[in-house]
N, C-alpha and C positions, 0 to 999 in steps of 0.2 A: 630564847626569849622573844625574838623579833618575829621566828616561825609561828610561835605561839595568837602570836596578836591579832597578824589577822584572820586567823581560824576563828578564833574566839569571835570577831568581828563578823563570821561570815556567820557563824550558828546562832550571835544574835540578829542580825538583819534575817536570817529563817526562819527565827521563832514569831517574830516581832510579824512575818507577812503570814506567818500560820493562823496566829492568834489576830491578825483581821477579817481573816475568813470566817473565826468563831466568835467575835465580841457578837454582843446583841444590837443588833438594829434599833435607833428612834424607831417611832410612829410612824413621821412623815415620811424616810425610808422605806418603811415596809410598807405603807398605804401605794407610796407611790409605784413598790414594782410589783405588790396584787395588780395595780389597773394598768400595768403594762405588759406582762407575757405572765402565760399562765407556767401553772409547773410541768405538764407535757410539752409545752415549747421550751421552756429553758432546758429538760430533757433530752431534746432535741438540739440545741443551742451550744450545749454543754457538749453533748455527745462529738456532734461536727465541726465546731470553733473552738470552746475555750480548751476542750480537751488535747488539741493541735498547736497550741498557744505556746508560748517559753514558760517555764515553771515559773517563775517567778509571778505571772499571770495567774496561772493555775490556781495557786497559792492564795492569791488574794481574794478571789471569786469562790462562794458556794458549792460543793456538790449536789447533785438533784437533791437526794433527800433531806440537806439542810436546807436547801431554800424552798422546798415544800412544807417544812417546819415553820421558819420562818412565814410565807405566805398565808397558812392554813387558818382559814376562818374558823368561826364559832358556830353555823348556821349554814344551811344548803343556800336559803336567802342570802347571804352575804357574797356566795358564791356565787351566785345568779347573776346576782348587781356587780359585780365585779368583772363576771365574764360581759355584762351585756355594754358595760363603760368602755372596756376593752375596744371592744367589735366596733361602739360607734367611735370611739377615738379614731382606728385605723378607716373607717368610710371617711372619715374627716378629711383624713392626712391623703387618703389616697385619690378624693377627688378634690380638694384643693393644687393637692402635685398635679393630676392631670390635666385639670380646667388651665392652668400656669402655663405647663408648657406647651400645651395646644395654643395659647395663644403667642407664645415663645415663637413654634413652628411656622405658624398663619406669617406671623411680623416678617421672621426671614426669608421666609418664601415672597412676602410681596417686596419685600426691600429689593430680591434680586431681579424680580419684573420690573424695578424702576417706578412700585406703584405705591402711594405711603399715604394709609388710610389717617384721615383726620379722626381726633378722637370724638366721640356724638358726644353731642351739647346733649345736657340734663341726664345724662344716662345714670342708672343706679348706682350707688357706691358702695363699693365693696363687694359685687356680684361674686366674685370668683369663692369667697368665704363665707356669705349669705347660701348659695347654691350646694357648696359642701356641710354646711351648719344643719341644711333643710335636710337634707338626705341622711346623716346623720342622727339628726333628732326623730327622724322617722325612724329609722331601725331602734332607735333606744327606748323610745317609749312605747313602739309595739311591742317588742321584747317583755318591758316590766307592764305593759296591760294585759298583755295575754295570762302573763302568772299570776298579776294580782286576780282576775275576773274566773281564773281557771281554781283558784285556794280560793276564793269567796264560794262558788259554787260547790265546790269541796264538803267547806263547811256548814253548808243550808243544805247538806245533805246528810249531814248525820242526826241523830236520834235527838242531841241536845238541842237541835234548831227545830223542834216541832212546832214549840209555841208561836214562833216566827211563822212559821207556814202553816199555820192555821189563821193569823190573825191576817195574816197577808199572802193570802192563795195567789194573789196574779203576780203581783210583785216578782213572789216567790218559784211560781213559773218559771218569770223572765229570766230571772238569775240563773237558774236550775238547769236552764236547757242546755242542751251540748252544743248548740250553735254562740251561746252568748261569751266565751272568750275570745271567737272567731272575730265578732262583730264588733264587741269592743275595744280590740286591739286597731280592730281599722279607723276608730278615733285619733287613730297618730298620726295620720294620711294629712290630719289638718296642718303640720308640721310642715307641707309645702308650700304653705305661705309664707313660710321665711326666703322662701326663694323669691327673686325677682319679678315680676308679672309680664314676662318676655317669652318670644315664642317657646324658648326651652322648656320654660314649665306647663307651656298649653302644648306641646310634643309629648311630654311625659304624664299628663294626663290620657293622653289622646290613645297613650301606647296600652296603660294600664287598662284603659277602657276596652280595648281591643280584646286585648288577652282575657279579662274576665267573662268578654261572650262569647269568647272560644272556646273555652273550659265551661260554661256554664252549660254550651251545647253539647259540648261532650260529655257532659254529667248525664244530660238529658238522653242523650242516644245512646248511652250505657246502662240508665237503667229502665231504657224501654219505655220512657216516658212520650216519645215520639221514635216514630217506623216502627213499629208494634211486631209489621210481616217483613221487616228486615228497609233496609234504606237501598233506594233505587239505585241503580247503576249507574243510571246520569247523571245523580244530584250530587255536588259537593261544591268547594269552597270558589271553582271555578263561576259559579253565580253571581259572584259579587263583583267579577270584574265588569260587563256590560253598562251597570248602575255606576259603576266610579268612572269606569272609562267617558259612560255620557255625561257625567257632571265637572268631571278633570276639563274636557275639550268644550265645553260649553263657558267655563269658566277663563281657559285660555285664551281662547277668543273674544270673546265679552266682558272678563274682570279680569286681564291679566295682574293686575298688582294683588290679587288675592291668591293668584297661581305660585308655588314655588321655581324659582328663577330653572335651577338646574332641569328640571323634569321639562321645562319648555326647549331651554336647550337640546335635550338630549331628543325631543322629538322635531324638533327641527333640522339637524345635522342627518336625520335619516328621514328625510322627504325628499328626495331627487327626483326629478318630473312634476311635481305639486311646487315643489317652493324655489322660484327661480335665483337661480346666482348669479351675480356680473358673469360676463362672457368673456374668457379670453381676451379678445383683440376687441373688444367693448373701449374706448377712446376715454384717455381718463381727465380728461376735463369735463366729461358729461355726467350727470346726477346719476342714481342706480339704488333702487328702494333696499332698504334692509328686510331682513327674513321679518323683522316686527313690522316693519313699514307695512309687508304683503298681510300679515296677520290683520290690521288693522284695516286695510281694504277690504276683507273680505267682513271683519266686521262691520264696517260699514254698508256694505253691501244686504248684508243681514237686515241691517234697521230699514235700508230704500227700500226693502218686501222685493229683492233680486232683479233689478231693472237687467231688460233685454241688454245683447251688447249691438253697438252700431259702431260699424267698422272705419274708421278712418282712411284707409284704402280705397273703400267703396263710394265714400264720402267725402272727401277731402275737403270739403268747401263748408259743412255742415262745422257747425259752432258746437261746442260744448257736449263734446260726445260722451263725457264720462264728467260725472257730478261732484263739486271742485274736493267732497271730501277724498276721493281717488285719484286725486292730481301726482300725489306721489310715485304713483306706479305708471304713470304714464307711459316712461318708456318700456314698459312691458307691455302694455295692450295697444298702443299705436301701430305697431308691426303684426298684431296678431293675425294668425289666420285670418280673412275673412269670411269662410266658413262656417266660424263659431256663430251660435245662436245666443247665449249667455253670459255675464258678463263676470259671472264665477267662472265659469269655463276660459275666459281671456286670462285673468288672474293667474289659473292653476296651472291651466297647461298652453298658454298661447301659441305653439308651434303646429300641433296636433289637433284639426277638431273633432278627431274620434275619441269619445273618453271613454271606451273601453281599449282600447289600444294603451293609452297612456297608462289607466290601470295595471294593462298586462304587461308596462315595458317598467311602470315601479319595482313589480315583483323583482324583473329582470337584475334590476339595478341597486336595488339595496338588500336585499337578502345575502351576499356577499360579507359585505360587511358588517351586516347583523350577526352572521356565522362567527365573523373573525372575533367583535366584540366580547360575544358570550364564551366563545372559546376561550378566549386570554382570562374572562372573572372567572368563568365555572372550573378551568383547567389550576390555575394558580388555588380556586378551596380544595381541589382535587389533592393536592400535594399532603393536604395535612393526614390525610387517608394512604400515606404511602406503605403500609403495611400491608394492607387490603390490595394494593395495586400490583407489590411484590411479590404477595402471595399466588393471587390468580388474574394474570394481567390480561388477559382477551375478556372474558365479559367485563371485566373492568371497565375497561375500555369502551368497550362495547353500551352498557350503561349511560356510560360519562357523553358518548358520541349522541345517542340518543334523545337524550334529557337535553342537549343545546342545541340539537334540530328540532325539537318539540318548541322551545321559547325563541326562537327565532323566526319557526313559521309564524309563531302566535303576536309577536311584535312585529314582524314586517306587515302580516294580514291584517292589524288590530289600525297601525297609523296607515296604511294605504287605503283601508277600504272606511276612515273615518273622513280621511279629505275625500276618497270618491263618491262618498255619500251624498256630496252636496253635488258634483255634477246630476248623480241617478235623480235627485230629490229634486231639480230647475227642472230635469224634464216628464217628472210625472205625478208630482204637484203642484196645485196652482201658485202664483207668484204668493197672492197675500196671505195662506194655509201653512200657518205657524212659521213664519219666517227668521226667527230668533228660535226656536227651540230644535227646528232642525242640528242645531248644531249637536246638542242630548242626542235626539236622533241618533246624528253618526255615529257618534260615540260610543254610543248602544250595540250598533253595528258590530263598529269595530270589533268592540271588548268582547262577543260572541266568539271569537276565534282563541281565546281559552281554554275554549274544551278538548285542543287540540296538546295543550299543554298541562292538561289539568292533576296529572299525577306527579307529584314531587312538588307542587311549586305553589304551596299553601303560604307558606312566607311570605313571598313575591305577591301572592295575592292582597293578602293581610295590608302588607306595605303599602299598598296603594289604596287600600279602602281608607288608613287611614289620613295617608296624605289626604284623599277623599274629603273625609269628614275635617280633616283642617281648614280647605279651602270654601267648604261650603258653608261652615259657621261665619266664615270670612265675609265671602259672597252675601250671607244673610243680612249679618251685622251693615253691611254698606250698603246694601238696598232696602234695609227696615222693615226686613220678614220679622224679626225678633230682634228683642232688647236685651243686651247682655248685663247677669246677676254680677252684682261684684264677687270677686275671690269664685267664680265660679267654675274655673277649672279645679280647685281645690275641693269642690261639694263633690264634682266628678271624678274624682280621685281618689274620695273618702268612698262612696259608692262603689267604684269597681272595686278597691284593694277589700269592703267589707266580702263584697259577690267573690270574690279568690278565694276569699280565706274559709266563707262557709263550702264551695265548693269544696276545698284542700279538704275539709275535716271532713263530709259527706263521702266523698270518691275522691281518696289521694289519684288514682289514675286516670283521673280525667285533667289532671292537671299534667300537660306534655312539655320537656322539653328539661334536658339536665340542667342547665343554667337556670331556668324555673324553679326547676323543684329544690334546686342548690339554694336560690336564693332564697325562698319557703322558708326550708330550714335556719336560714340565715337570719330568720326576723324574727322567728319563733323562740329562736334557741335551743332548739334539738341537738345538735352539735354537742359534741363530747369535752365538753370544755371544764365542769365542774368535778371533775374524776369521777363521776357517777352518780352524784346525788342527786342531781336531777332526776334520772333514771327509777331511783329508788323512790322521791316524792312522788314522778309518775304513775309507778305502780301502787302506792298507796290509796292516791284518788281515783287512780281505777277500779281498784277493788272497793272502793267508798261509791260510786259508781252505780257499781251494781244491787247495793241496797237501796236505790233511788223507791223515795214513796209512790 
């Protein structure tokens, strides 16, 4: 009797976990795990977790094919909206969790510098959920604009929509065309305005802007809309560095707070012989201009239209040899050569008054370390390539060696010969012949030495055309070349993602890059998400399509 009992007791606690496996679900159960994993992922799910799980688990959870049961809409639509709820819940959740712990990461890291950022008066609230909400609502309502505008055009293409497109030929057009779900779906782009109006969202316009006249050109050059007899040897993406390089260093110099802080950094830490550092055994109770202090002399120097330099040495008795906005650097050009003829030249290179010498001892001196730099970022992407590297490791190698002597020449050549531009430029133009725009000039110089880099490093270019164009709307905005539209990174937003998306449908292969075309599909909803019927409506409207009147 007493063996009895709990047997009995155990076959009903297994019936009792079987039969919750099978009761029927409410509504709000079953609404809520349609918009949470579809039935290939719980397929998935099932297969690799709960399948592993203790029975008693087992038990209580669905097998795929009941919870596809369960799940299985009435309509391919229902399935649409469901997968596209899905996708943007998890953009949500996944840059909400990121934006979170990047600032997580940022906090402890300055905590352990000992440096503890005040939080900014008036700053938006709720950024981090505003910035995930906008990203979101873009993927959701391009998703459902695409297939509402793509089933409209569907149906003002069959036979029953005649009268419609007769009474309204243009209308009817616009709906009709094959570009108008492209274009309408890019009306979701307006969805970045839930975002903050902070550089992030003027970066990610900046970016999207970028890429759609990458692709636009490559739609062009693909189909022979331009180079007809083929595209020159010399032309490519390496053009654009000259124009950003002279507007970056013109901007540096002249509007640094429009400059991004790091990019000034990282060209200053590789100027040795142009940008002078304390000395050694330099006395430390004595003043010592900072690398900005020198930048700023030289801008000044720019506005004086480049006064001669007069030598303190030669002169010792002579008042006011340098004009009190250069008082900071004093102790750089009081010892200078006396040699020197220019007061840029004291600046730059004060030891040396040969400034080809000093030129050719930059090279000497930072190229080194440019080698090391690129070697340590290019070597560390190298690694994710370790298949490739195991496979055939000497051109491997070989390759990887190459491509970091190529951007190193082009970066040591690009910032040496933009500061020695201004010595060439005091000695063989006149002092007041463009005296602020020499700095473009250099720049111009510089950035020429691209072409020495120019294969593989289309990125790099890109990167910087668009930093480019951030600083120069910047630039604009603070000298009142132009007036800035409200929400106007958002019209520029909605304009490139339209330009993507008609290029995507026009020449899918003009649009480069897996993460690209991933993400495409990602807005679109091509993705195999609705078991098929997607697929199946696809091929419907295509065949509908092709009886266009």
């Amino acid at each position: 009797m007493s063996s009895s009992a709990p047997s009995s007791g155990r076959r009903t606690s297994s019936s009792t976990a079987s039969s919750l496996s099978k009761r029927p679900l409410d509504p709000i159960t079953r609404t809520a795990l349609r918009y949470t994993i579809s039935p290939r992922e719980y397929e998935l799910l099932h297969q690799y977790l709960i399948s592993r799980a203790p029975e008693r688990v087992q038990k209580q959870t669905p097998n795929p094919p009941r919870y596809e049961k369960i799940t299985r809409s009435t309509s391919a639509a229902d399935d649409h909206n469901a997968a596209s709820l899905r996708a943007a819940l998890r953009v949500f959740v996944a840059a909400y969790t990121g934006l979170k712990g990047w600032e997580l990461v940022l906090g402890k890291l300055a905590g352990r510098r000992g440096v503890v950022a005040p939080p900014k008066p008036g700053g938006p609230r709720h950024r981090n959920a505003r910035i995930a909400l906008s990203l979101s609502s873009i993927l959701l309502f391009h998703r459902l604009l695409h297939r509402f505008f793509r089933r409209l055009r569907t149906s003002l293409l069959e036979s029953s929509a005649d009268p419609f497109r007769t009474r309204n030929p243009t209308i009817a057009r616009l709906l009709t065309s094959k570009y108008t779900p492209a274009l309408g779906a890019a009306l979701a782009g307006s969805c970045l305005g839930i975002s903050p109006a902070d550089q992030l969202r003027m970066t990610i316009a900046i970016y999207v802007f970028s890429r759609s006249l990458e692709f636009g050109y490559n739609a062009l050059e693909e189909g022979r809309y331009i180079w007809t007899n083929g595209k020159p040897k010399w032309f490519g993406s390496w053009l654009i560095m000259p124009f950003a390089c002279g507007q970056l260093l013109h901007a540096f110099v002249l509007d640094r707070d429009c400059f991004p802080e790091s990019y000034g950094k990282f060209i200053l830490q590789r100027s040795p012989e142009y940008i002078q550092l304390r000395p050694t055994g330099y006395p430390a109770g004595k003043p010592w201009p900072s690398t900005f202090d020198i930048v700023d002399a030289l801008a000044s120097l720019s506005s004086l239209k480049w006064p001669a330099f007069v030598s303190p040495i030669l002169f010792p008795d002579l008042k006011a040899v340098l004009p009190p906005a250069l008082a900071k650097v004093s102790s750089i050009t009081s010892p200078a050569h006396p040699g020197i003829k220019h007061a840029s030249c004291a600046v730059l290179h004060p030891s040396d008054p040969s400034c080809t010498r000093t030129y050719l001892k930059y090279f000497a001196s930072a190229f080194p370390s440019v080698v090391k730099f690129f070697t340590l970022i290019y070597g560390a992407f190298a690694l994710l390539a370790y298949k490739a590297l195991l496979k055939d490791p000497l051109p491997f190698l070989n390759r990887l060696s190459a491509r970091i002597l190529r951007i190193s020449v082009f970066i040591t050549g690009a910032i040496g010969t933009s500061w020695g531009s201004i010595c060439l430029f005091s000695h063989i133009l006149p002092r007041t012949f463009l005296p602020t725009q020499r700095w473009f000039l250099g720049g111009f110089l510089g950035g020429l030495w691209a072409f020495v880099a120019r294969q593989k490093e289309r990125g790099n270019f890109l990167y910087s055309l668009r930093v480019s164009i951030d600083s120069l709307w910047k630039v604009g905005r603070k000298r009142g070349w132009w007036k800035g539209v409200k929400n106007g990174d958002v019209l520029v937003f909605v304009a490139s993602l339209a330009l993507m998306n008609v290029v995507y449908e026009a020449r899918a292969g003009a649009v480069k890059g897996a993460v690209v075309v991933k993400g495409m599909e990602l807005m679109r909803g091509t993705s195999n998400e609705t078991n098929g019927r997607e697929e199946v409506v696809a091929g419907e409207e295509s065949t509908q399509t092709n009886k266009e009147v």
